[in-house]
Structure formats: structure tokens, C-alpha cells
C-alpha positions in Angstrom: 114.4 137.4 77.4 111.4 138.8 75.6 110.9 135.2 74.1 110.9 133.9 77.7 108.5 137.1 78.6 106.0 136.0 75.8 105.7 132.4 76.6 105.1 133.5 80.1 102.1 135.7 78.6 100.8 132.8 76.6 100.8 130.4 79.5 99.3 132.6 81.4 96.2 133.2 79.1 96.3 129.5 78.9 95.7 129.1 82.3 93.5 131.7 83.1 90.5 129.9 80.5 91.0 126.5 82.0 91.0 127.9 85.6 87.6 127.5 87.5 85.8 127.0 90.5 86.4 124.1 92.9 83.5 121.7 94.5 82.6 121.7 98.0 84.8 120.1 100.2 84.0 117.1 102.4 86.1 117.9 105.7 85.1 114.5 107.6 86.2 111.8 105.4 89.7 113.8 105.0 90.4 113.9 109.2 89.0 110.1 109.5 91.6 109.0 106.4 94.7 107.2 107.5 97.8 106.4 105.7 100.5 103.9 106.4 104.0 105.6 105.9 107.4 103.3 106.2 110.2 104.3 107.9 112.6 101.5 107.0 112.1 98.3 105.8 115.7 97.4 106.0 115.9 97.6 109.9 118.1 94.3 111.4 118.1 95.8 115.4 115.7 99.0 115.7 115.3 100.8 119.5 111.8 102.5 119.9 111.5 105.0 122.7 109.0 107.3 124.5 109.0 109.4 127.7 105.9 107.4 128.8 104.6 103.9 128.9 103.5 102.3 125.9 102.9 98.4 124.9 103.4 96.0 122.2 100.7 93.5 121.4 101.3 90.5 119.1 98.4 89.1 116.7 97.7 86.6 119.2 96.8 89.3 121.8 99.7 89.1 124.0 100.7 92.3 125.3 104.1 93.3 126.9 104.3 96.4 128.8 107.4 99.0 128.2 108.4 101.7 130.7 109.9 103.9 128.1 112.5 101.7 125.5 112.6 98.4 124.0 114.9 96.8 121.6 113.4 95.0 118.5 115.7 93.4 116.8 115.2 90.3 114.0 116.9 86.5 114.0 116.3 84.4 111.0 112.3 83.8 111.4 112.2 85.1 115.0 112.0 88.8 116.6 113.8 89.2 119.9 112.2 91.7 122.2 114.5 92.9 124.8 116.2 89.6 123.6 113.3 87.6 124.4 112.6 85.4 121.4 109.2 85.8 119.9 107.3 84.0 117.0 105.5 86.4 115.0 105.5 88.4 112.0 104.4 91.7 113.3 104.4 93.5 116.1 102.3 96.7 116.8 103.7 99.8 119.3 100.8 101.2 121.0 100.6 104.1 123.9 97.7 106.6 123.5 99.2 109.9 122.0 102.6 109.1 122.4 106.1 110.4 120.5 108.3 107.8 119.7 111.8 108.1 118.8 112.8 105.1 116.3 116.2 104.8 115.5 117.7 102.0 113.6 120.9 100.2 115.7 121.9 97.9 112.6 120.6 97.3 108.9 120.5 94.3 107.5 123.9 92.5 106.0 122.9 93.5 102.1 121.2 96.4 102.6 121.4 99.6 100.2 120.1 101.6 102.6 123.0 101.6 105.3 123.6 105.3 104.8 120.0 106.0 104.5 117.9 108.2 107.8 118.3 106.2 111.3 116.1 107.6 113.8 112.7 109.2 113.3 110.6 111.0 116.0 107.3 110.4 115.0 103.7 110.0 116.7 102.0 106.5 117.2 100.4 104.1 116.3 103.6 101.7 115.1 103.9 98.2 113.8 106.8 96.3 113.3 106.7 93.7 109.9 109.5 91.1 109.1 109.7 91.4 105.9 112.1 89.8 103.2 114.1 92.3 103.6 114.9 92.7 107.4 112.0 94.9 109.9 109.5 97.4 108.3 108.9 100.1 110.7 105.0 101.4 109.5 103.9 104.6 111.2 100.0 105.0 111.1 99.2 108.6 110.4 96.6 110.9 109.2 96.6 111.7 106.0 96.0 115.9 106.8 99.0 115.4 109.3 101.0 113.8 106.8 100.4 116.3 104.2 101.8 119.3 106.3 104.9 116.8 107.1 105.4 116.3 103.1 105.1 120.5 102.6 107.6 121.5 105.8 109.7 118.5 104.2 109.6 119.4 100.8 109.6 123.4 100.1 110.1 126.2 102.2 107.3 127.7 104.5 108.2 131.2 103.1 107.2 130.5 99.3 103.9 132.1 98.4 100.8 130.9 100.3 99.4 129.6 96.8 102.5 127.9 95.6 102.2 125.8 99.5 98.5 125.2 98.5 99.7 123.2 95.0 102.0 121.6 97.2 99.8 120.1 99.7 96.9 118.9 97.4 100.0 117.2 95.3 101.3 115.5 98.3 97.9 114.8 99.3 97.2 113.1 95.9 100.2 111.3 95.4 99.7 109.4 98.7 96.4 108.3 97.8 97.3 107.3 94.4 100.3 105.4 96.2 98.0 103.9 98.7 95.6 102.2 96.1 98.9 100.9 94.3 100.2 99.1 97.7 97.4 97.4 99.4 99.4 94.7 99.7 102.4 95.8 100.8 103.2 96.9 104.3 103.0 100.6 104.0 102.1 102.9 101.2 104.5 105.4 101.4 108.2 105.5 102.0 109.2 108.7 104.1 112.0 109.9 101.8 113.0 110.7 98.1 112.2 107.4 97.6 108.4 109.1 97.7 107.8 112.0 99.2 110.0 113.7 102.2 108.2 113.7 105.4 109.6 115.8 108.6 108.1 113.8 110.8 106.4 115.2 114.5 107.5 118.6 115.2 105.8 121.8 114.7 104.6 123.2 111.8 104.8 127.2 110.3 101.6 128.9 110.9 102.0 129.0 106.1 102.0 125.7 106.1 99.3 125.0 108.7 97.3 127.3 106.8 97.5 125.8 103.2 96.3 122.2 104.6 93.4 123.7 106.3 92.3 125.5 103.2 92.9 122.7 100.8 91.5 119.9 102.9 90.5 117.1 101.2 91.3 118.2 97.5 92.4 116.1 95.3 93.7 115.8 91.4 92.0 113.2 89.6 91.6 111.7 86.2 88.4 109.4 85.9 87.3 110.3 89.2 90.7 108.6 90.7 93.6 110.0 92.4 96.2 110.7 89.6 100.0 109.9 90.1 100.8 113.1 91.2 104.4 113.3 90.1 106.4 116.1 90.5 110.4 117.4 90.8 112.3 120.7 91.9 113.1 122.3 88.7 112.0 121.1 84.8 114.4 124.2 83.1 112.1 123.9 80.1 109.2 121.7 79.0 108.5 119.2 81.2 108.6 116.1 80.6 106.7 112.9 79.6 106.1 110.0 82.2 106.5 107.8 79.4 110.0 108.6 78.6 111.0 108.3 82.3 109.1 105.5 83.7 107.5 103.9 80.4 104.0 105.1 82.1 101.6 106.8 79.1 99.4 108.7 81.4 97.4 111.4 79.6 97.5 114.1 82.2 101.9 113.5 82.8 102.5 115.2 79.2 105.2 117.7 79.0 104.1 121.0 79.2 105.6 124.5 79.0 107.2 125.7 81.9 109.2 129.1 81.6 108.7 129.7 85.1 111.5 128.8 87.0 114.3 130.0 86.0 115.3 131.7 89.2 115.9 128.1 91.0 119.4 127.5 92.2 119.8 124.8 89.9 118.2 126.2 86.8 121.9 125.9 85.6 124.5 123.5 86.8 127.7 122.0 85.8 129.8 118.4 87.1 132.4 116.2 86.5 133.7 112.8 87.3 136.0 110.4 86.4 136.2 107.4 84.0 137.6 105.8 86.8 134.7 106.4 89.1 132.2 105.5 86.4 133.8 102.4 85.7 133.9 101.6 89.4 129.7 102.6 89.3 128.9 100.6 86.7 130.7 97.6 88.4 128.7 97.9 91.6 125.8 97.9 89.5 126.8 94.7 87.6 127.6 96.0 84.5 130.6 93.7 83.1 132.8 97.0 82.2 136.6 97.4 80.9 138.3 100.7 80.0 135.9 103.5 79.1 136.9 105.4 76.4 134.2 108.0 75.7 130.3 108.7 76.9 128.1 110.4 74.6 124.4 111.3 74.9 122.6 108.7 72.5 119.0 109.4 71.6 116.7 112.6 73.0 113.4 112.7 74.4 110.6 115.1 72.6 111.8 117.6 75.2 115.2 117.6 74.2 116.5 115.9 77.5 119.1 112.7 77.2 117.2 109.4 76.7 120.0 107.0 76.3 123.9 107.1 76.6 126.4 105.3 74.6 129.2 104.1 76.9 132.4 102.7 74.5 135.1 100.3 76.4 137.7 97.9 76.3 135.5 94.8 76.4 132.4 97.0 73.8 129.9 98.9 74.1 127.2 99.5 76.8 123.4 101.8 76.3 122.1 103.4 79.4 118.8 105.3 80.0 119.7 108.2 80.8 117.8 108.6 84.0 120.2 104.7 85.1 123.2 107.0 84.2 122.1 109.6 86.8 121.3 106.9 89.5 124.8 105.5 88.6 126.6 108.7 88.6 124.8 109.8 91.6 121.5 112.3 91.6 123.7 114.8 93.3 126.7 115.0 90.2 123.8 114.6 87.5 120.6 116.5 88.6 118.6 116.0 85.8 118.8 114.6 82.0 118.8 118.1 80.5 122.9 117.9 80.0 125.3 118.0 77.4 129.0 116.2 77.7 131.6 119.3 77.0 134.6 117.4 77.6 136.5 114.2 78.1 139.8 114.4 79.2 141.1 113.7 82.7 137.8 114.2 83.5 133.9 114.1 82.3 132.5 117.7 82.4 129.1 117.5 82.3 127.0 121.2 81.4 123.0 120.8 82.4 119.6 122.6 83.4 116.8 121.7 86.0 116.9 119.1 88.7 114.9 115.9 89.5 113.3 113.9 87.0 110.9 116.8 85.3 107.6 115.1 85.5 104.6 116.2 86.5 104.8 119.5 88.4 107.8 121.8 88.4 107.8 123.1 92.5 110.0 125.9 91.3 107.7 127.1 88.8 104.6 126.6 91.1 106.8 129.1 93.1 107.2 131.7 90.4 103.6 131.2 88.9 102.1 131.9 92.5 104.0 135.2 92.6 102.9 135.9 89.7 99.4 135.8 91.3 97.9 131.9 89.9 96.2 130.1 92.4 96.5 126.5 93.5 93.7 125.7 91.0 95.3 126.9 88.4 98.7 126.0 88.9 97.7 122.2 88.8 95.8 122.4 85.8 98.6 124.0 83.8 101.1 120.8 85.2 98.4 118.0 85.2 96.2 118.8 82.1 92.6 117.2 81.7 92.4 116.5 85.4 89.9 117.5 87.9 89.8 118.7 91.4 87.2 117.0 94.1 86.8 116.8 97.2 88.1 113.1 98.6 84.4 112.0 99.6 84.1 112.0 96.1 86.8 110.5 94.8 87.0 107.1 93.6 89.9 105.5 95.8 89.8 101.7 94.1 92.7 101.0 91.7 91.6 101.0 87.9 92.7 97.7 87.7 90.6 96.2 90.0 87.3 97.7 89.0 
């Protein structure tokens, strides 16, 4: 404990010299911004109602007018509207300020996503895409209004006002980073794990409401350009490095210290699982598997989480990342890759710390260091090191790659 209570000092003298003052805010170009966040994209038959009329309009400028439901539903290259076949490729759901409820009747044949969120209640403008895939369901929404979704979806309105204030310009930098990436996809955002969780329309805490307005229109940037603002529940430790994770060597997604969270629920954690239930994991993957005989951690990051896992059976041997093994397994037996194996027997018992993939930003440490009195500022400095905060009129939102 007093090791723990010294880092904690250092890291807070740390922070304290790189903390300073943030620019002037531009409050326009942050309520004119939109974003385009995907439902589903994995919809076969999707219903979309509101309690008052609304339209759909096709490229070609046709309109149809709806009461208060339609059915959308997708055969081979052709939408059916209320079963009325339609040639097109996209449809847009208009109707002034209207709340529609989207729910998803049927997914496509081979999709993963069966199991996935069905129905969304969510503010318009809509468009329906056929996509590869099955239907896209791409809500247009404003970016501040999508921010406050991301923090009521992602921590709790009762943390610290400061540790809400992290959160929102982290969700508001993420999106934008995301947004440059996917110009030419549908969307730029999904509205789960998959990116960020978004509650979608419903009322917001007064906490919440507050951090947006106070943080409108920041942003963390690296070169003047919206980093890739990653971030996970709990790191347990140092976080860790992007490149280890996702093969990305991004100077401000080092591993830093974090001996902040150690209060989160799943600062400590333990699991098992069968050999059976691996085996029958790795063949739903594709993975041509026999009998497993034993699973041992392989090679460790700098950070001293599990890199790769050596897997010995019946028909040889197979080397997993570790963060595949935890998408195999299942995120919610294997939070993180900060485990040990402790036994094999009837079962694998699995011993770890932290949750999520520990890049970037530790939320339950943003929690602790905000009760320890850090603000936003500094908080983001200390998880994203060498980056900058601006206001978004003066941000750079064109992809390094393109410039």
C-alpha cells in the first residue's frame, strides 16, 4: 500500500506540471457538427415507427407518406416498403422533430449479430442503406447530442463532475477521429461496444447535461487532428500500448501509470471454462482443432499483460493473440489480458486484473483521479501524453492520409 500511495504522489506531481490552460472555445461549429451513427447494418426486415406522420423519400425524389409505421424489409437487390417493391439503395426517414422507434423484425441469414440490440428509440433524420451485409439503419445526430448519449451510456451520472468532463471530450474525440476514418462508409460510428455505447433519446441527468455544456467543442489532438481516443473500464496497472493490441504505434497511446483504480469492481476477477467449450470456440471460429491438452500464456507485453497463448492438441499446436483468445472465450469470462492460468483440470481457472482492452484512458481511474481533485485537463494529459486540447473550429478534421 505505501508503494501504491507513492506512485499516486508521483503521478500526481506529474500531472500537475503538464496541466494548463485551455483555448477558447468555438460554440458554433460544435452545435452545427453532425455525425452519422449506425444502428445495424445487419437488418433483413426492420419496422420504423413514430406517433406522428413522417415520410420516406428515395434519391429520385419520390416521396411516400406514413401515418405512423412502415415495414422496410430487403429482397435480393430490391427493398419492399409495406411490401411494395422498390429499386433503390437508400432510403431516407424524414418527419420534422420526430422520435422513432426502430426495431429490427429479422437479421440477415449469416449474421453475427442475431443476438445483438433490436429496437432503438432515437430522434430523426434516418436513412436506410442496402449494404453487403443486409439494411444499415444510419441515424443523423449532433455531435453535442451524441456525446451526452455516449456519457449516460458509458459511466454513471453520479461519478465526479470532472471525471464526466474526461468522458465527454473523449467520446467527443473518438467520434471525430472515427468520422475522418469512415467517409466512405455509411455511418461513422456503430452505437455499441463495437464503438462507443450510445443511450439513444431519453433524458439526460442534469451531471451529465452539465459536463457537455462545459466542455463544448474540446477536443484531444495530436498534429492538430483528432487523436484515436481509445479508452476501457479498468487498466489494473500500466496501461497499455496500442501497438500490442491493435498493431497501431501511435505516440500519444503509450502505456502509462495508472495506480488509480483499484476500487473498480473488476480490479480483480477470476473464471473458468472448459476444454470442451474452447474446443467448441475455436471451431466456430475455424480453427481446425482436436483434443486440447493444455493452454499456457506464451509471450508478455512490456506491461506484463498476455500477448500470445500456446494452445497444445491432438492434431498440434495452435498461437493465439491474446486479445483473439478473449474474443473466443468470450469478453465476459476473460475481461482483460492481465491473467494467469492457475489450473487445468476438469476445468480452466483463469486469475486476472482490470477489464477491457487497457488502451488509452482507464474510466475507472479518471473516476478516482477526479476525486482526488484533477480536472478534465489534466486527466487526459496524464492518459494521452503529448496531445493537445482545442477547440473543434480549430481542429484539423482531414485524415493524415489524405493531406
Amino acid at each position: 500500500m505505501l508503494v501504491k500511495a507513492c506512485l499516486k504522489i508521483v503521478c500526481s506531481l506529474v500531472i500537475l506540471i503538464v496541466s494548463c490552460v485551455l483555448l477558447p472555445v468555438s460554440s458554433v461549429n460544435a452545435s452545427e457538427h453532425t455525425i452519422r451513427l449506425g444502428l445495424t447494418e445487419s437488418a433483413w426486415v426492420l419496422s420504423i415507427h413514430s406517433s406522428s406522420p413522417f415520410s420516406l423519400k428515395l434519391p429520385s425524389g419520390k416521396r411516400f407518406k406514413i401515418s405512423k409505421k412502415v415495414t422496410i424489409a430487403r429482397q435480393g437487390e430490391i427493398l419492399l416498403i409495406n411490401n411494395r417493391p422498390v429499386s433503390t439503395a437508400v432510403v431516407s426517414v424524414q418527419g420534422g422533430g420526430n422520435v422513432f422507434r426502430i426495431k429490427v423484425l429479422a437479421h440477415a441469414a449469416n449474421s453475427i449479430a442475431k443476438n445483438s440490440k433490436k429496437e432503438w428509440m432515437v430522434r430523426g433524420p434516418l436513412e436506410i442503406h442496402r449494404v453487403p451485409s443486409g439494411l444499415a439503419v444510419v441515424n443523423r445526430i449532433n455531435l453535442e447530442t451524441y456525446v451526452a448519449g455516449v456519457v449516460s451510456g458509458e459511466v454513471s451520472p453520479k461519478w465526479p463532475l470532472e471525471a464526466l468532463k474526461a468522458q465527454a471530450v473523449a467520446a467527443r474525440t473518438y467520434v471525430l477521429y472515427k468520422q475522418m476514418e469512415n467517409q466512405e462508409r455509411p455511418f461513422d460510428v456503430f452505437a455499441s461496444v463495437q464503438d462507443q455505447v450510445y443511450h439513444g433519446h431519453a433524458a439526460r441527468q442534469e451531471s451529465v447535461l452539465r459536463a457537455i455544456t462545459e466542455t463544448k467543442g474540446h477536443v484531444v489532438t495530436y498534429d492538430r487532428r483528432p487523436i484515436y481516443a481509445a479508452y476501457s473500464s479498468t487498466a489494473a496497472g500500466p496501461t497499455e500500448d496500442a501497438l500490442y493490441v491493435w498493431a497501431l504505434d501511435l505516440p500519444y497511446l503509450k502505456g502509462v501509470d495508472c495506480p488509480f483504480d483499484d476500487q473498480a469492481p473488476r480490479y480483480n476477477w477470476r473464471a473458468a471454462f472448459t476444454f470442451e467449450y474452447l474446443e467448441h470456440q475455436l471451431r466456430k471460429e475455424g480453427y481446425p482443432v482436436g483434443t486440447v491438452a493444455t493452454l499456457t500464456p506464451y509471450t508478455f507485453t512490456p506491461s506484463g499483460r498476455v500477448d500470445r497463448v500456446r494452445l497444445l492438441h491432438s492434431l498440434g499446436e495452435i498461437i493465439l493473440r491474446g486479445q483473439d483468445l478473449r474474443r473466443i472465450v468470450g469478453y465476459s469470462k476473460i475481461f482483460s489480458t492481465n491473467f494467469s492460468i492457475t489450473s487445468m483440470g476438469a476445468k480452466v481457472e483463469v486469475v486476472g486484473h482490470g477489464a477491457g482492452h487497457a488502451v488509452g484512458m482507464c474510466q475507472w481511474g479518471m473516476r478516482e483521479m477526479a476525486e482526488l481533485g484533477y480536472d478534465y485537463q489534466s486527466i487526459l494529459r496524464h492518459y494521452y501524453p503529448g496531445t493537445t486540447l482545442l477547440p473543434l473550429s480549430r481542429v484539423n478534421l482531414t485524415s493524415a492520409a489524405k493531406s
